[in-house]
GUTI-421047 format. One line per 8 residues: number of its first residue (from 1); their letters; for each residue x negated, z negated, y negated of N, C-alpha, C. Coordinates in pm, 1 decimal. Each point is the difference from the previous one (the first is absolute). Layout:
NUM) A) X/Z/Y/X/Z/Y/X/Z/Y ~ ...
***
This chain:
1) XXXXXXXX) -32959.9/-12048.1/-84.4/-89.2/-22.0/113.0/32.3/98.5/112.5 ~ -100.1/63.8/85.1/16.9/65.1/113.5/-14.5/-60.5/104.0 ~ 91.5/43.5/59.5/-15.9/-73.1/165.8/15.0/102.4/90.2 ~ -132.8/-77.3/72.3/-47.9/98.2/127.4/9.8/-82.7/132.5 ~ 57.7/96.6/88.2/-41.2/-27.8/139.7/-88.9/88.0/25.1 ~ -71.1/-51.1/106.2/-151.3/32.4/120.5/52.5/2.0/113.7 ~ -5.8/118.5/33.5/61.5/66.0/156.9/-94.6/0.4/73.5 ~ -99.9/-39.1/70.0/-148.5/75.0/61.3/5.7/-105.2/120.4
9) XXXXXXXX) -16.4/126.0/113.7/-36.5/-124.6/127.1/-156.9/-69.3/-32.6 ~ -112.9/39.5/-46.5/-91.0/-25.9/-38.0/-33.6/-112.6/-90.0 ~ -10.1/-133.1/29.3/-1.6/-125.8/-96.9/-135.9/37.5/-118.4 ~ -85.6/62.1/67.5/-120.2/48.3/-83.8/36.9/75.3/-120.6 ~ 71.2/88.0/9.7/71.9/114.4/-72.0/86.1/-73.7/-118.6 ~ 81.1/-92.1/70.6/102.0/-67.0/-118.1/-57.1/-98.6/-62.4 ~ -123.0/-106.8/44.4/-48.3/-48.8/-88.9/-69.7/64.1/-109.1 ~ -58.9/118.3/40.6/-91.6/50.3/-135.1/125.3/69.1/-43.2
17) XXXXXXXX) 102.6/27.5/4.5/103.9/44.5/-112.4/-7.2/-89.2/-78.4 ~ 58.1/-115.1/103.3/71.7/-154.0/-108.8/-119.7/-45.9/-97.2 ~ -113.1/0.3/49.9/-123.2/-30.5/-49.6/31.7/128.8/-162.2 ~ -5.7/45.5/-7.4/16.2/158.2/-112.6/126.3/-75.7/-84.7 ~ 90.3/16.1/39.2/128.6/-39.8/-39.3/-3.3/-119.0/-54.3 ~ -40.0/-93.4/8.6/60.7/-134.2/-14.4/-92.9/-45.2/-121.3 ~ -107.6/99.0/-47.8/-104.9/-13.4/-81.4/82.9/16.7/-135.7 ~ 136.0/110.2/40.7/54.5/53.8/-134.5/105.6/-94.4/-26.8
25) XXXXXXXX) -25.9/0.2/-148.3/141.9/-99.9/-98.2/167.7/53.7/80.6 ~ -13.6/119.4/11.8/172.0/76.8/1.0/60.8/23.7/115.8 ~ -84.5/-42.7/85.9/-3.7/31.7/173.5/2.2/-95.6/61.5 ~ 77.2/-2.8/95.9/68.3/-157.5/128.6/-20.1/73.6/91.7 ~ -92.2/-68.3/142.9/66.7/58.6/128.0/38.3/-75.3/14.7 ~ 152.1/20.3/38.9/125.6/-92.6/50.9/-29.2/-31.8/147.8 ~ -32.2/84.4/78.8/-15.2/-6.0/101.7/-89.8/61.2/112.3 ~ -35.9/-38.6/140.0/-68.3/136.5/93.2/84.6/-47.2/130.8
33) XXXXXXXX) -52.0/121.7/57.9/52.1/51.5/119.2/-88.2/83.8/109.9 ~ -10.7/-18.1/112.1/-104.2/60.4/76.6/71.0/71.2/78.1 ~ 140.4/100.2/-1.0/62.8/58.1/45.5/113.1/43.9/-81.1 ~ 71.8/149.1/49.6/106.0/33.3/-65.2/114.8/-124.2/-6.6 ~ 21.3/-6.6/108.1/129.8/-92.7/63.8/8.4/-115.0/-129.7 ~ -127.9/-67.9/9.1/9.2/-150.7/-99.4/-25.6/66.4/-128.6 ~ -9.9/143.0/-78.9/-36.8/-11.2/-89.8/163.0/22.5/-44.8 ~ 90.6/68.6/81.7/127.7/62.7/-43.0/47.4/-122.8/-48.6
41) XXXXXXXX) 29.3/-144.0/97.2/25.8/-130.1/-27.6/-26.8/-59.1/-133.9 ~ -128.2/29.7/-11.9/-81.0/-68.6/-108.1/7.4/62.3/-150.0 ~ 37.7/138.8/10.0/50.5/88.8/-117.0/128.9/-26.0/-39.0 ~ 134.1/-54.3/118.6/117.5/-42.1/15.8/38.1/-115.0/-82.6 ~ -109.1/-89.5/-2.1/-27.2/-120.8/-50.5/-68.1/-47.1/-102.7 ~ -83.6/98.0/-76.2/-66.3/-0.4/-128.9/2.2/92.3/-80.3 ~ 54.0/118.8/71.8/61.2/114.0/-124.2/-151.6/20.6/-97.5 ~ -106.3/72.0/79.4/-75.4/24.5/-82.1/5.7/145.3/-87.8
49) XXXXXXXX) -71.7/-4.8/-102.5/-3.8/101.3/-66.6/-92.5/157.2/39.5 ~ -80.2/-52.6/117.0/-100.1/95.9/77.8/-0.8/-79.9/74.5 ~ 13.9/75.0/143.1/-103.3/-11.8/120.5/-82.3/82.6/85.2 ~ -136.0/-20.1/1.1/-91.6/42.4/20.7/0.9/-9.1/122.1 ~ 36.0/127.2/97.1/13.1/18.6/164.9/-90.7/98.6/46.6 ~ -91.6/-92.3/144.7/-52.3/66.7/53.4/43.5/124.3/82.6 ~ -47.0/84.9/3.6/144.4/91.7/55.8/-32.0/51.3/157.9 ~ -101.1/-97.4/81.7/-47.9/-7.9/94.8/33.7/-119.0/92.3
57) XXXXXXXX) 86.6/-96.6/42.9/27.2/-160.7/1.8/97.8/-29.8/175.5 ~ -58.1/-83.8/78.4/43.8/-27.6/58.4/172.7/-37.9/-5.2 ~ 71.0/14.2/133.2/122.5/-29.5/-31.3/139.5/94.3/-91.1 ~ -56.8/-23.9/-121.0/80.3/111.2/-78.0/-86.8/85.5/-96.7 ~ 4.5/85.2/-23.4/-145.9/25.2/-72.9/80.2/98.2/-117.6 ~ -107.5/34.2/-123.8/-13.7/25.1/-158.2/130.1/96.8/32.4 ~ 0.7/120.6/69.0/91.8/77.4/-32.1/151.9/-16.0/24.7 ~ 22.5/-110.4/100.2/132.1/-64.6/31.6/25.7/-144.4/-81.1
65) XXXXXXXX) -78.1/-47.6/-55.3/16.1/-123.1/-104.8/44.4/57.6/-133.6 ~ -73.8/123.5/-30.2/58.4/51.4/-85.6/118.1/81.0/-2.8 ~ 46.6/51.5/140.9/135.7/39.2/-10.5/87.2/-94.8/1.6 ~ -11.2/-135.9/57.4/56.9/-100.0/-33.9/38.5/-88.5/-194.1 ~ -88.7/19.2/33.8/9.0/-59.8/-200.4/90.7/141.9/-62.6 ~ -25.3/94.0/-11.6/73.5/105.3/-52.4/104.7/19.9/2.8 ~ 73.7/-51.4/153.3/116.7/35.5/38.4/91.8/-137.8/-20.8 ~ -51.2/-72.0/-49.7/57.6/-212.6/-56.6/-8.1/19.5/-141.4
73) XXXXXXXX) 142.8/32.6/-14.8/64.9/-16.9/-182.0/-88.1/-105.0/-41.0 ~ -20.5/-106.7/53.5/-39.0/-132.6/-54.2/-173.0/-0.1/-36.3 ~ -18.4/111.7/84.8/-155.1/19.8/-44.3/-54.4/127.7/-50.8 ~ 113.5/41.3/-117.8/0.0/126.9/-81.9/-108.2/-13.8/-122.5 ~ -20.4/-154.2/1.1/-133.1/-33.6/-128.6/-128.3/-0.3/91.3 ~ -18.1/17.3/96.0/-98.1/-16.3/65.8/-95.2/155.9/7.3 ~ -149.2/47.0/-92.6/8.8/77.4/61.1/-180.1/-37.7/75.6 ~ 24.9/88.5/135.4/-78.4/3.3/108.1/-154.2/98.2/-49.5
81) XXXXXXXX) -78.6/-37.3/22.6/-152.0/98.6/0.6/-82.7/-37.9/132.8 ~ -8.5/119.6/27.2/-68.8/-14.7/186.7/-118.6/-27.4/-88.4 ~ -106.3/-20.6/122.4/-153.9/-17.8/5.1/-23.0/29.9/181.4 ~ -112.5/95.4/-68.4/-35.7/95.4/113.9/-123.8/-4.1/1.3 ~ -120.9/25.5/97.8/-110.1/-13.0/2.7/-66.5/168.3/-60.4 ~ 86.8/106.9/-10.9/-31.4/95.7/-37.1/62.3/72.4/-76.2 ~ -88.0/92.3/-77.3/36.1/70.2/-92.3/157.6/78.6/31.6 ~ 2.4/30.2/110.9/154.8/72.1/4.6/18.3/-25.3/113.0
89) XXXXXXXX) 65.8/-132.0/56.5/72.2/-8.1/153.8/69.1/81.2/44.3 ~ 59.7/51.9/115.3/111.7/65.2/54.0/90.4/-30.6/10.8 ~ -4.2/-171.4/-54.2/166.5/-44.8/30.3/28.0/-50.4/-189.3 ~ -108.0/54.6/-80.9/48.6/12.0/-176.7/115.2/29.4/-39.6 ~ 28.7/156.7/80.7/90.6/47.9/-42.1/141.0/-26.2/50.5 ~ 41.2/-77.1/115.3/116.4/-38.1/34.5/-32.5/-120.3/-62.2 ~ -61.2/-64.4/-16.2/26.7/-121.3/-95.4/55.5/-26.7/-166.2 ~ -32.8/143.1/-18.6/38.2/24.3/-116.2/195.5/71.1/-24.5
97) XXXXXXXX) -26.7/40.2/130.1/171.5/82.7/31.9/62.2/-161.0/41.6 ~ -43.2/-86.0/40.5/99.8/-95.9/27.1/-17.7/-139.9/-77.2 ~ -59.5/17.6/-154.4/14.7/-10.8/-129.7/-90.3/-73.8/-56.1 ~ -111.9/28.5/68.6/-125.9/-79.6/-68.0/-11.1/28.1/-150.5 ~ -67.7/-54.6/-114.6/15.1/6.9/-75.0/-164.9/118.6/-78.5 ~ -86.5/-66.3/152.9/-150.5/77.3/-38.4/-79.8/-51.8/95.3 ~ -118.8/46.1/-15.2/-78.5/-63.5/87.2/-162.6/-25.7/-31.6 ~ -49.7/-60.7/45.6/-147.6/-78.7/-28.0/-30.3/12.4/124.9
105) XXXXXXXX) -160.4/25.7/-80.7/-128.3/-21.9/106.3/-35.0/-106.8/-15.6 ~ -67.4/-19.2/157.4/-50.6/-172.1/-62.2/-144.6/-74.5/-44.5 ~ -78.4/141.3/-20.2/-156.2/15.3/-69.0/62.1/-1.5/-97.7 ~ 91.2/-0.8/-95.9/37.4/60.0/-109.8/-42.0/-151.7/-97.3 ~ -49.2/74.6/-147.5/-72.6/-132.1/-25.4/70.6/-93.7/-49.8 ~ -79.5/-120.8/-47.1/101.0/-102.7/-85.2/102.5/46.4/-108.0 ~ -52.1/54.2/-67.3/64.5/28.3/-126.2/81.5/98.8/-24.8 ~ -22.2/129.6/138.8/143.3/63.0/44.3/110.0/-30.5/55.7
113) XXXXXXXX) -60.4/-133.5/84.6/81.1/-37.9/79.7/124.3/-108.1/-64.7 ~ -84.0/-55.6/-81.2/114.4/-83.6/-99.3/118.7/87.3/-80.4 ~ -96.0/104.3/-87.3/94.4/57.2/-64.6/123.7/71.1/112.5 ~ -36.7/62.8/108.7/109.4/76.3/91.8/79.8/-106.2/-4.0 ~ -39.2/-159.8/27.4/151.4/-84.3/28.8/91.6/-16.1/-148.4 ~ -76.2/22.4/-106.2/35.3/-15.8/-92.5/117.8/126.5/-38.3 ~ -93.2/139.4/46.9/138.3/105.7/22.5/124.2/-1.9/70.7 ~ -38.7/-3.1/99.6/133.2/-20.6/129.4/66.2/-130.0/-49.5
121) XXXXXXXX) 8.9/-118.0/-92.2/54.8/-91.9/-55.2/70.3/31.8/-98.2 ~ -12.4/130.7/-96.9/77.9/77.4/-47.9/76.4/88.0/27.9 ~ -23.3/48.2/83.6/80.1/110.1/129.1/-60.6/125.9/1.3 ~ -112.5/55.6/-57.4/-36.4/92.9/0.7/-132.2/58.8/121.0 ~ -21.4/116.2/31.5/-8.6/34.4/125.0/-183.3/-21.4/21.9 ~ -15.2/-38.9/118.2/-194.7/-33.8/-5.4/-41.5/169.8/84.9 ~ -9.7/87.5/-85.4/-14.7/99.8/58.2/-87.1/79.6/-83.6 ~ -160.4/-5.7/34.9/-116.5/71.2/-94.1/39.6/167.3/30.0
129) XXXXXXXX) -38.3/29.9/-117.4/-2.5/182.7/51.6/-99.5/12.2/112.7 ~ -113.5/-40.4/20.7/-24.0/74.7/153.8/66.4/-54.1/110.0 ~ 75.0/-129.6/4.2/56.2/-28.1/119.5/132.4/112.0/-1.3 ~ 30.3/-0.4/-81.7/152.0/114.2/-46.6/-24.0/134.6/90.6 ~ -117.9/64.4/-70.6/-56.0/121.4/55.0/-3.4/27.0/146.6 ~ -95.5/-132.9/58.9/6.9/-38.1/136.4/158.2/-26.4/128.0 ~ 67.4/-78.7/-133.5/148.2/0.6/76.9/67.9/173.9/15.1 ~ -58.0/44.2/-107.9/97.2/142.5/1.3/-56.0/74.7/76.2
137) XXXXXXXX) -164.9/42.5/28.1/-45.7/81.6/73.0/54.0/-18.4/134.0 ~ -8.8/-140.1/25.4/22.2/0.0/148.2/105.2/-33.1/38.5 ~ 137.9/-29.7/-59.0/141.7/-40.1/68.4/101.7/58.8/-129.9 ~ -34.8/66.2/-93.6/134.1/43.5/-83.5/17.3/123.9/51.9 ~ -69.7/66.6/99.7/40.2/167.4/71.7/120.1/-51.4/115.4 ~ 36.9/-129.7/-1.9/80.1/16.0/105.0/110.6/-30.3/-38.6 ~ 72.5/141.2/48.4/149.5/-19.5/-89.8/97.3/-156.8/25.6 ~ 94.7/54.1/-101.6/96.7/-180.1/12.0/111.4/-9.9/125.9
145) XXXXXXXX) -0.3/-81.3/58.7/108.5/37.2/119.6/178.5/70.5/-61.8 ~ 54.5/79.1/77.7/85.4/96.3/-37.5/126.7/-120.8/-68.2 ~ 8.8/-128.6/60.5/60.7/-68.2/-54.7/39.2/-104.2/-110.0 ~ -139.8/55.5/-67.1/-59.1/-84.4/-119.4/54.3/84.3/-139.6 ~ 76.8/-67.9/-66.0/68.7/17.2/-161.9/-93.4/14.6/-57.4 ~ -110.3/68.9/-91.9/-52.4/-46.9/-98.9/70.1/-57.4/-92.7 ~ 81.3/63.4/-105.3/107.5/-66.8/-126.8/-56.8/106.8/-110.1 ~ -120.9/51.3/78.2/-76.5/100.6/-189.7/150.4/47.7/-85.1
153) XXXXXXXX) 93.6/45.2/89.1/84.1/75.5/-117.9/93.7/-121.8/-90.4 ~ -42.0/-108.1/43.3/57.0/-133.1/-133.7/-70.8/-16.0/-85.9 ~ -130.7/79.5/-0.7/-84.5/-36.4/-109.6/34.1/76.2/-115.9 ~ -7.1/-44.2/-97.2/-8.2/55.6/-167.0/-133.3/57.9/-7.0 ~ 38.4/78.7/-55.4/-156.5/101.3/-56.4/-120.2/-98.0/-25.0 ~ 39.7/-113.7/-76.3/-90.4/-93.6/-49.9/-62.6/-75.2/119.8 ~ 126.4/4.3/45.5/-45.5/-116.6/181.9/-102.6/53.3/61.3 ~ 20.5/162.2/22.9/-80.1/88.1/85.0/-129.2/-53.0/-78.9
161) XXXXXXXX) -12.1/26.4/-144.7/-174.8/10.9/-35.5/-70.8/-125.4/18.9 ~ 94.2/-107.3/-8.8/-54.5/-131.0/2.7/-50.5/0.7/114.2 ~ 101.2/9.2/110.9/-39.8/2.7/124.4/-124.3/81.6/34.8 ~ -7.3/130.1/-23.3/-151.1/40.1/-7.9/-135.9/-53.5/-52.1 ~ 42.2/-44.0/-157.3/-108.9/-91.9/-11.5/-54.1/-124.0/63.1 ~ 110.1/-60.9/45.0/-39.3/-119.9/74.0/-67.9/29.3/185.5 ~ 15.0/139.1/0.3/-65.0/-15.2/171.2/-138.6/72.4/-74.4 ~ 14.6/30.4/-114.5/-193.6/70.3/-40.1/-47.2/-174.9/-18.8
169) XXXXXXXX) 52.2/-81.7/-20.6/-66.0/-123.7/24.5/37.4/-85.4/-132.3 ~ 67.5/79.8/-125.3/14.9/-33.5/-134.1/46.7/-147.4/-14.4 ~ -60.6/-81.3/-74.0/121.9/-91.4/-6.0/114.3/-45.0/-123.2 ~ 68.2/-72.3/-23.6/129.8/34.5/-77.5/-42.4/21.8/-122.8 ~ -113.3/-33.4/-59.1/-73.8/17.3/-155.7/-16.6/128.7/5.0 ~ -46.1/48.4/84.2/-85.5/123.6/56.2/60.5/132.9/14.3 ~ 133.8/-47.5/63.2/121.5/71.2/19.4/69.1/63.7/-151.6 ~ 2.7/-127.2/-53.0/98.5/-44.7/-135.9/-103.6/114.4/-76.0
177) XXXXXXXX) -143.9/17.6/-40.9/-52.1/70.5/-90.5/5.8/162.0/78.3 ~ 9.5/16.4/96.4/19.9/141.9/8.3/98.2/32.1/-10.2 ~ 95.9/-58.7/34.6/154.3/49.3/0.8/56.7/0.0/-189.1 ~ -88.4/-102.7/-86.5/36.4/-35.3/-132.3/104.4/-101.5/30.4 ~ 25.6/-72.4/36.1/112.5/-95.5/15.8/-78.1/-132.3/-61.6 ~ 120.2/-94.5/28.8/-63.9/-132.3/10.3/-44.3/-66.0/169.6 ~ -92.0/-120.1/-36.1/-10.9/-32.7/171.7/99.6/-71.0/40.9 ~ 88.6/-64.2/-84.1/154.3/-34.5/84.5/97.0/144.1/50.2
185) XXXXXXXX) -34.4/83.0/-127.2/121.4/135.8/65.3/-74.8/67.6/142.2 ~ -134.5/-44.2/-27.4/-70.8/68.4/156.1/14.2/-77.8/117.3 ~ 20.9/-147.6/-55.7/83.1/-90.8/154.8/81.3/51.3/21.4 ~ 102.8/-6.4/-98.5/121.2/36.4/19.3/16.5/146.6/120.2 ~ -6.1/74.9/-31.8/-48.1/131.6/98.5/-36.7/-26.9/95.9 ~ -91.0/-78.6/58.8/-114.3/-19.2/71.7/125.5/-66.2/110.3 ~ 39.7/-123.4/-91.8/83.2/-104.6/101.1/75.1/102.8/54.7 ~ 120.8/72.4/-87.8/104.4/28.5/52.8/-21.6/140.5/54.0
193) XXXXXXXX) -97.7/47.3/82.2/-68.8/110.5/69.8/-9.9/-113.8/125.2 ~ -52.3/-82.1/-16.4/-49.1/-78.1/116.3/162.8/-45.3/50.1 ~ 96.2/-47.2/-62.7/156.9/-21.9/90.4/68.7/120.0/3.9 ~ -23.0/112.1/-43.9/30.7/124.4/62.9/-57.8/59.7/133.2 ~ -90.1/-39.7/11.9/-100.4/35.5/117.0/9.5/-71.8/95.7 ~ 58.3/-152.8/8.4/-44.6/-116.7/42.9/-100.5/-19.1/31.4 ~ -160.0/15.3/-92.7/-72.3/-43.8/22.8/-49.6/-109.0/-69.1 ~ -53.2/-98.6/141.6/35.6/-195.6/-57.8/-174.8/31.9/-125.7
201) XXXXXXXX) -72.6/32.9/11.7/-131.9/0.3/-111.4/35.1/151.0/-34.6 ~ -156.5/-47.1/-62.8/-55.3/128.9/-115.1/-129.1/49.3/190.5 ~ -24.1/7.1/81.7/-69.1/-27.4/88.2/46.7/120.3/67.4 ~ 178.1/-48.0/74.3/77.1/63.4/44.0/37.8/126.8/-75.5 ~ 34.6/6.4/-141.7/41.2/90.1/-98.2/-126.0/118.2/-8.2 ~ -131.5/6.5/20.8/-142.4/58.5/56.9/71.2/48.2/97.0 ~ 19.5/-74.9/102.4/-24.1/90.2/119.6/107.4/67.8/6.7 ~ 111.8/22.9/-41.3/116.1/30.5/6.6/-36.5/116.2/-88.7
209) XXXXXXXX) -57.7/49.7/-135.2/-17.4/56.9/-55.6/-75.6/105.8/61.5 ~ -100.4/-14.7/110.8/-57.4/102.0/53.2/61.6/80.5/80.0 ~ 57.0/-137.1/122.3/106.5/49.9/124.9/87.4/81.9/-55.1 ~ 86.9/1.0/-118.5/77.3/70.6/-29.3/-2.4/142.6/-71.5 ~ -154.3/18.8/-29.3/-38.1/112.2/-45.2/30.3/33.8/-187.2 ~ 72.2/-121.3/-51.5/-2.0/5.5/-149.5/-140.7/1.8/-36.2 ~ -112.0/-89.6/104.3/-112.2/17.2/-66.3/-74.5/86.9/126.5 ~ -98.5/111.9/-41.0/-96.6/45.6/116.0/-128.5/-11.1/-47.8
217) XXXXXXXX) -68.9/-36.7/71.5/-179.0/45.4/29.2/7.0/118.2/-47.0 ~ -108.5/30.9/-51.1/-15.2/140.2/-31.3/-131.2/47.7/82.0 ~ -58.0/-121.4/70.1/-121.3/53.7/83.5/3.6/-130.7/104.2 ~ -91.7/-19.6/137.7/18.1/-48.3/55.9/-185.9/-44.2/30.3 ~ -57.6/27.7/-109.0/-106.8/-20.2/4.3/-93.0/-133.7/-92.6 ~ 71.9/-116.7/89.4/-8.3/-127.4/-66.1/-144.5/-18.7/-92.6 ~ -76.9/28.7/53.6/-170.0/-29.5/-93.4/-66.1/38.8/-38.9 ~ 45.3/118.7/-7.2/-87.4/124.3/-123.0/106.9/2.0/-109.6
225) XXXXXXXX) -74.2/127.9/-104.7/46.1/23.7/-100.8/171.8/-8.4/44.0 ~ 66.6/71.9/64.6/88.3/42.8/80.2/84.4/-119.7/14.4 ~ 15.0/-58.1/22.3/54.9/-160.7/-34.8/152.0/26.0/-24.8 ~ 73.5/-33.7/112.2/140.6/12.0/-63.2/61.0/-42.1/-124.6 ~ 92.2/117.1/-60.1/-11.7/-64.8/-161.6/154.8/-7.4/26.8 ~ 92.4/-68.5/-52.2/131.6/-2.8/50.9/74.4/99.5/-110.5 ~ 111.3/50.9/13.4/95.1/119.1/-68.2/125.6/40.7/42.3 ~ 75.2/-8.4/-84.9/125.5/-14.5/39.8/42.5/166.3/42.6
233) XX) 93.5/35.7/129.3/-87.1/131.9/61.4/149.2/64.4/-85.0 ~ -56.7/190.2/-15.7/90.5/31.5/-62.6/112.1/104.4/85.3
***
């Protein structure tokens, strides 16, 4: 069973989640919350498997609830997916540096919207190639602060490609047939790239992959042919 918390100051908003949710056999909302503050409490206390944070919220809001959960050993099973009213907020991308797991729109339909909780309940990253494109055009040109480790040189040759495949969007099946492996030997990689890096998702392990320049754009021209294609630079 999955268990979800509902972060949304908006009671309108979290009923038509719960309304979605509660329709499915495999899915619990454990709980809601109409603020950061009570949702940190309420995540403290039900240990959900996703919570779905507005990343806009009186009091404490999406991008500090989620640095909160990230930074609580105790809420290392917990992972976080903002919901944003738009295609690419300005505050996406620090939400994602302070360990969101992905993020949702909230037009986004029924049947995407289930399956995304169904991803982020596995741990894997809610990140479409055009939102990717969009994150990179507009915030992967800015270098990493001078005091930031990447770890790239702990990676194994294998680590590096995995890691590339997984910020082109691949997932571990996906990974596993290009590389020829199996999809456990492509976890395997995948995981132990992600505790070399310390990055807590596959979300973080994306963005980290760009910031650090293992992966580059090769164009910056999100919606034409031109479409950043990712490549490991030589």
């Amino acid at each position: 069973m999955i268990r979800v918390l509902l972060v949304d100051d908006q009671p309108l908003i979290r009923s038509g989640f719960r309304a979605l949710l509660d329709l499915e056999d495999d899915i619990e909302v454990v709980a809601e919350a109409a603020d950061g503050s009570e949702g940190l409490e309420l995540a403290r206390e039900h240990l959900p498997d996703v919570a779905l944070v507005d990343i806009q919220m009186p009091v404490v809001d999406g991008i500090e609830l989620t640095r909160r959960i990230a930074a609580d050993p105790d809420l290392s099973g917990v992972h976080v997916v903002i919901l944003t009213n738009y295609g690419l907020d300005e505050y996406v991308f620090n939400a994602l540096r302070a360990g969101a797991a992905g993020f949702l729109v909230k037009d986004i339909v029924p049947e995407d919207f289930l399956h995304a909780v169904r991803v982020a309940a596995r741990g894997d990253a809610l990140l479409a190639p055009s939102i990717t494109r969009k994150l990179i055009n507009r915030y992967v040109s800015q270098p990493l602060p001078a005091d930031t480790g990447t770890g790239l040189e702990e990676l194994t040759s294998r680590e590096r490609e995995a890691v590339v495949l997984v910020a082109q969007g691949l997932s571990n099946d996906e990974v596993a047939g290009r590389l020829v492996i199996s999809p456990l030997t492509a976890k395997t990689h995948i995981n132990r790239a992600m505790a070399k890096l310390r990055a807590r998702d596959r979300a973080q392990l994306v963005v980290l992959a760009y910031e650090s320049g293992l992966v580059a754009p090769r164009s910056l021209d999100i919606d034409g042919p031109g479409a950043p294609v990712p490549h490991v630079p030589t």
